[in-house]
C-alpha positions in Angstrom: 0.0 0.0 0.0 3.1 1.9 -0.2 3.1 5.1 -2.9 6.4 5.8 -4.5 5.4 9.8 -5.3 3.0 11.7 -3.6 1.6 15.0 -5.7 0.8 17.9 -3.7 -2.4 17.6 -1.3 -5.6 19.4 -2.1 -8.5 19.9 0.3 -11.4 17.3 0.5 -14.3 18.9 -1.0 -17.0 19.8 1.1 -20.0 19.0 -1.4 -19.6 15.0 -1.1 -19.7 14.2 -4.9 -17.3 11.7 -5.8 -15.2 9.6 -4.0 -11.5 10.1 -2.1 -9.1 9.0 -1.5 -7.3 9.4 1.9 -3.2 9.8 2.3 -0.4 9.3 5.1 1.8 12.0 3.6 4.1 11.9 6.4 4.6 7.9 6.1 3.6 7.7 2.2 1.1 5.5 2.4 -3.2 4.8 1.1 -5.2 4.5 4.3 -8.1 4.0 2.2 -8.4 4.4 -2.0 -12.4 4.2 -1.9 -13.7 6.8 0.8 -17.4 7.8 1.0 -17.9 11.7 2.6 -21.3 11.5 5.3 -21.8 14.8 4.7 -25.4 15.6 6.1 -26.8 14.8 9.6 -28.8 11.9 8.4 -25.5 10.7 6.3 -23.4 10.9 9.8 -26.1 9.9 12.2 -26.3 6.3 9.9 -22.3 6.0 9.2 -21.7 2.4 8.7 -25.0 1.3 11.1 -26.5 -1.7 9.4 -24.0 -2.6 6.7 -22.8 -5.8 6.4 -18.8 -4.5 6.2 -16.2 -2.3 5.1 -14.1 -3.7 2.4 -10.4 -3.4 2.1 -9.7 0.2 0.8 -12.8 1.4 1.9 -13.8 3.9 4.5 -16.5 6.7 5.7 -15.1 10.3 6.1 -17.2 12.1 8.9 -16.6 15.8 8.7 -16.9 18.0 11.0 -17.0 14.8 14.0 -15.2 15.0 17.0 -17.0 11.5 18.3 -18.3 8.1 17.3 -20.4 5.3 18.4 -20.1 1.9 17.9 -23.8 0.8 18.7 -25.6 -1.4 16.1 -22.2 -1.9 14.4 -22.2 -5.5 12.6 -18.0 -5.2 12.5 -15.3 -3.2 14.3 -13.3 -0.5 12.7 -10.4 1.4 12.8 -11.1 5.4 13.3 -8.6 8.1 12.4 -9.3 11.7 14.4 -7.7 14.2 11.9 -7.7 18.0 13.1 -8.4 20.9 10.8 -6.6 21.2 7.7 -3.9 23.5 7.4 -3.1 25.7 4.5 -2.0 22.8 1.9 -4.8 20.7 3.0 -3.2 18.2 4.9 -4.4 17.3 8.4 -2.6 16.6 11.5 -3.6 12.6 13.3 -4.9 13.7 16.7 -6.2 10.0 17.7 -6.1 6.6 16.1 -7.9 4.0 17.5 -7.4 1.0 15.8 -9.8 -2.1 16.4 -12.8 -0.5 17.9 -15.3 -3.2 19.0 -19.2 -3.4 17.6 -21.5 -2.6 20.7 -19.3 -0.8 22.8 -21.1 2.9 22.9 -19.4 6.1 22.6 -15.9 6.5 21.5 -14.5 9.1 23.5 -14.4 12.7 22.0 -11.1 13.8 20.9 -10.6 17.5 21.7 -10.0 19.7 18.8 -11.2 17.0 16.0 -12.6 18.3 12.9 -13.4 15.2 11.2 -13.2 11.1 11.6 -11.8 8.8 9.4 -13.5 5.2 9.5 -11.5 2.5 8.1 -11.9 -1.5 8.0 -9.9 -2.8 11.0 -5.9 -3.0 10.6 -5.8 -0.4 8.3 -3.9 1.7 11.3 -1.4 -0.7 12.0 -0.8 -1.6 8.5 0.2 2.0 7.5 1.5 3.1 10.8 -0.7 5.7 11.1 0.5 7.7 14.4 -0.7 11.0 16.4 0.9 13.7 14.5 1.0 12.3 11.0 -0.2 14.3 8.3 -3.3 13.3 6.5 -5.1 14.4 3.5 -8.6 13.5 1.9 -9.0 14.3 -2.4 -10.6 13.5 -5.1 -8.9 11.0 -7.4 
């Protein structure tokens, strides 16, 4: 999942057409090629609730989150905290919680989150994603 050459980050956009595709600049790697943007209050209030799983390379981008749930969850998840984005569109890892359990209520709020990354479960270990790496969400 490793890139060889990153081009420069742009800013996800905030209409929700399309798909993106989320980066580790700072290790060089794909958290997730195939990233769907809950953009509404319905669209977050659902997230993944009552799907059947969250393939390889997928993942649900919750803007504007500073929390999740894991009630009525079929499969755990990995979930990526990202902060606000800075001027080249990149945002800093404030949390990753890799392996969150289905049924297990709140996730507890990270303080100064702008957004959540959801990703199928190892996807945090498998790209090293740590607190402070840099992360950004674009179109492909």
């Amino acid at each position: 999942m490793t890139e060889p050459a990153l081009e420069p980050a742009r800013p996800a956009p905030s209409s929700g057409i399309g798909r993106l595709v989320a980066r580790n600049r700072t290790r060089g790697t794909v958290l997730a090629a195939d990233i769907e943007s809950a953009d509404g209050l319905w669209a977050k209030f659902m997230g993944l609730m009552g799907r059947p799983g969250l393939p390889p390379g997928a993942g649900l981008w919750l803007p504007d989150s500073n929390g999740i749930h894991m009630m009525f969850m079929r499969f755990p998840i990995d979930a990526v905290f990202l902060g606000r984005p800075a001027a080249d569109g990149t945002r800093p890892v404030l949390a990753a919680r890799p392996d969150l359990h289905t049924w297990r209520g709140l996730v507890p709020f990270v303080r100064g989150a702008n957004g959540v990354l959801e990703l199928p479960t190892g996807t945090i270990t498998a790209t090293s994603t740590s607190v402070g790496d840099l992360v950004s969400l674009a179109q492909d």
